[in-house]
C-alpha positions in Angstrom: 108.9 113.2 91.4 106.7 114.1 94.5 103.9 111.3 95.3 101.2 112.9 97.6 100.2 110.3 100.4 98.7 109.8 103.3 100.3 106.7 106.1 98.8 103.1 105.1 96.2 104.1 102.8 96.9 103.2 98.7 99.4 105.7 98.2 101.3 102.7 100.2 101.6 101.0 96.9 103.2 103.6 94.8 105.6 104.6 97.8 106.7 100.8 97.7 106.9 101.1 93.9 109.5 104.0 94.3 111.6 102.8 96.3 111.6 99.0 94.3 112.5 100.7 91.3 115.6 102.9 92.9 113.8 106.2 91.7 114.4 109.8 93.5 111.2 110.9 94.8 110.0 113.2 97.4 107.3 112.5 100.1 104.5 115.3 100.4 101.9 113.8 103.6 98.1 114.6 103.3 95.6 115.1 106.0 92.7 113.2 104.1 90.1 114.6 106.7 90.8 118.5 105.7 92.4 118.1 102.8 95.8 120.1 103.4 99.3 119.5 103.5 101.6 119.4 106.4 101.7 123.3 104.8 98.7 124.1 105.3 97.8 123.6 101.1 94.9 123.2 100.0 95.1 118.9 98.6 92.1 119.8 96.6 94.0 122.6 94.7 96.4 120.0 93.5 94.2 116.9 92.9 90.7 117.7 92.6 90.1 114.4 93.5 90.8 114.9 96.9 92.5 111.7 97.5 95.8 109.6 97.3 97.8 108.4 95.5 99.0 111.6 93.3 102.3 111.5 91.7 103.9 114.8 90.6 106.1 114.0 87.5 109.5 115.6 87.1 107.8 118.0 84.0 104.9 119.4 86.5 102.0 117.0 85.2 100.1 115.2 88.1 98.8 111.2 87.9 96.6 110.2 89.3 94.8 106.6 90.1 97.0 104.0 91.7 97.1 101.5 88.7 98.1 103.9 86.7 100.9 105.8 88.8 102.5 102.4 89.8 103.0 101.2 86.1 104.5 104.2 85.5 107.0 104.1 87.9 107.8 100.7 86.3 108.3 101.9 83.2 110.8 104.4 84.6 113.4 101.6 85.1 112.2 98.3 82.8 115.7 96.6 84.8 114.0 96.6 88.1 111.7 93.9 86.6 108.7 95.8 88.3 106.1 95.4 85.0 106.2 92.7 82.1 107.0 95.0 78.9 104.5 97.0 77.3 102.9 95.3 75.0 103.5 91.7 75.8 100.7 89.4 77.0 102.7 89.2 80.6 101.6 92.7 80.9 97.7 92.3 79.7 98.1 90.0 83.1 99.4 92.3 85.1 96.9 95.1 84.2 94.1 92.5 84.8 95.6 91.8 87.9 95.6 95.2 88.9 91.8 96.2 88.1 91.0 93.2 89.9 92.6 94.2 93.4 91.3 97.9 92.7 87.6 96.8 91.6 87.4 93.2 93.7 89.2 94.0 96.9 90.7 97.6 97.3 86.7 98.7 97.3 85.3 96.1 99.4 88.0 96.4 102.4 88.0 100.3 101.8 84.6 100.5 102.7 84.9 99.2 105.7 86.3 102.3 107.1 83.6 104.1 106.5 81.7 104.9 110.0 78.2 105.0 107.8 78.4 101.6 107.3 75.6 99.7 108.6 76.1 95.9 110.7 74.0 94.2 107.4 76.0 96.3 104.8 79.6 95.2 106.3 78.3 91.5 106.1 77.3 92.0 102.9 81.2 93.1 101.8 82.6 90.8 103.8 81.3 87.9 102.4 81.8 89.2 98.6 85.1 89.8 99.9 84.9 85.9 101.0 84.2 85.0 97.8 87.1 87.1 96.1 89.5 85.7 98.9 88.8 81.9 98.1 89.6 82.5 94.3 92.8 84.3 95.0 94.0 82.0 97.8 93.7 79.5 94.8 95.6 81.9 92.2 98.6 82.2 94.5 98.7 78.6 95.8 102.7 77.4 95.3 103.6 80.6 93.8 105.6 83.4 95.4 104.0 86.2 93.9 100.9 87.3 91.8 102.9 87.0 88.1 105.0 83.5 90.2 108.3 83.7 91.0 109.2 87.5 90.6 107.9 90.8 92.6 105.8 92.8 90.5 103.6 96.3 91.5 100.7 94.1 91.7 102.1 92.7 94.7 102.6 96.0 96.2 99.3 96.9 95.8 97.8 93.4 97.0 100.1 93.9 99.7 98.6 97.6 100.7 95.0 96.6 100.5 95.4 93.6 102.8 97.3 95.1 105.3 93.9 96.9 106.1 92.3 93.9 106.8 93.7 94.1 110.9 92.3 97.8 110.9 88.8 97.1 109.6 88.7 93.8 111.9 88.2 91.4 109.1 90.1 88.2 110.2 92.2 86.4 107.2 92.4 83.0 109.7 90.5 81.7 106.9 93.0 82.2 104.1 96.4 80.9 105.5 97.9 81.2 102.0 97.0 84.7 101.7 98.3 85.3 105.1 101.6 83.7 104.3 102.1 85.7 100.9 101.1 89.0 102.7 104.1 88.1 105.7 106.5 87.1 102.3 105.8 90.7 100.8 106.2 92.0 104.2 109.7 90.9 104.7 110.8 92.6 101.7 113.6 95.5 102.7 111.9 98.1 100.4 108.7 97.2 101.7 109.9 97.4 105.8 111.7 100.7 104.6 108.3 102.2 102.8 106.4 101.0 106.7 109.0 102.4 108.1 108.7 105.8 106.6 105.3 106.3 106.9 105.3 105.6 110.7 103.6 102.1 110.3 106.8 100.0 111.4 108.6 101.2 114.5 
């Protein structure tokens, strides 16, 4: 498998993912300003989209959408634990967890890097992204992790998403439990060697 990805951005979750699950993978960096590879591809000739996370499978086909590639990786190896099994009502949690980091807080702290946005606008996101904060820090009170006591992909992609929150200057003073969860995820050695690969972690 190749995953397409640029340092820090979403494709941090997948590339986390990978290396969780024990999977052989190979890393493929994108330029998300011009769109090309360390090659000089065009990205846009491989994922129309033009952004990250992609994930090449092994028989050529290309997924897309974080969500999506980072269950898939779990179902690669079910004994990592990564994903609840298909099916069961553990999972249907999982998958809500998921849309909700992607809809409720991967878009709201994402905007933030836009340069467009306007003083009044990035008020407005921040305090939706408040509002989204106080119900989480209540979700993940006394637990370890999103699904309680075991790592799942969720937590990955929490853990990606929150990480921006230094970049875009959004103080999470406010949410030491959040802040404590994010430092537990962190620590994890697949998580400090997926940092480390990227360049984040020195």
């Amino acid at each position: 498998m190749k995953l397409y990805y640029t340092p820090g951005a979403c494709s941090l979750s997948p590339h986390i993912a990978l290396l969780e699950a024990g999977l052989p993978y190979s890393l493929c960096k994108v330029n998300l300003q011009d769109k090309k590879l360390e090659s000089g591809e065009d990205f846009n000739s491989i994922n129309g989209k033009g952004y990250v996370p992609a994930l090449q499978l092994d028989d050529g086909q290309l997924l897309t959408e974080g969500s999506a590639i980072v269950q898939y990786i779990a179902d690669r190896n079910p004994a990592a634990g990564l994903a609840p099994a298909a099916g069961s009502a553990e999972r249907y949690k999982l998958q809500e967890w998921l849309n909700f980091i992607s809809t409720e807080i991967h878009k709201g702290m994402g905007s933030m890097f836009n340069p467009a946005q306007t003083p009044e606008w990035k008020e407005s996101v921040k305090a939706t992204l408040g509002k989204r904060l106080d119900w989480l820090s209540k979700q993940i009170e006394g637990k370890q992790y999103l699904l309680g006591d075991k790592f799942s992909v969720a937590d990955g992609y929490l853990f990606t998403v929150l990480n921006w929150a230094g970049m875009v200057k959004f103080d999470l003073g406010k949410w030491p439990v959040i802040q404590q969860y994010a430092a537990r995820v962190g620590q994890r050695p697949k998580v400090v060697e997926a940092l480390k690969a990227e360049g984040l972690l020195h």
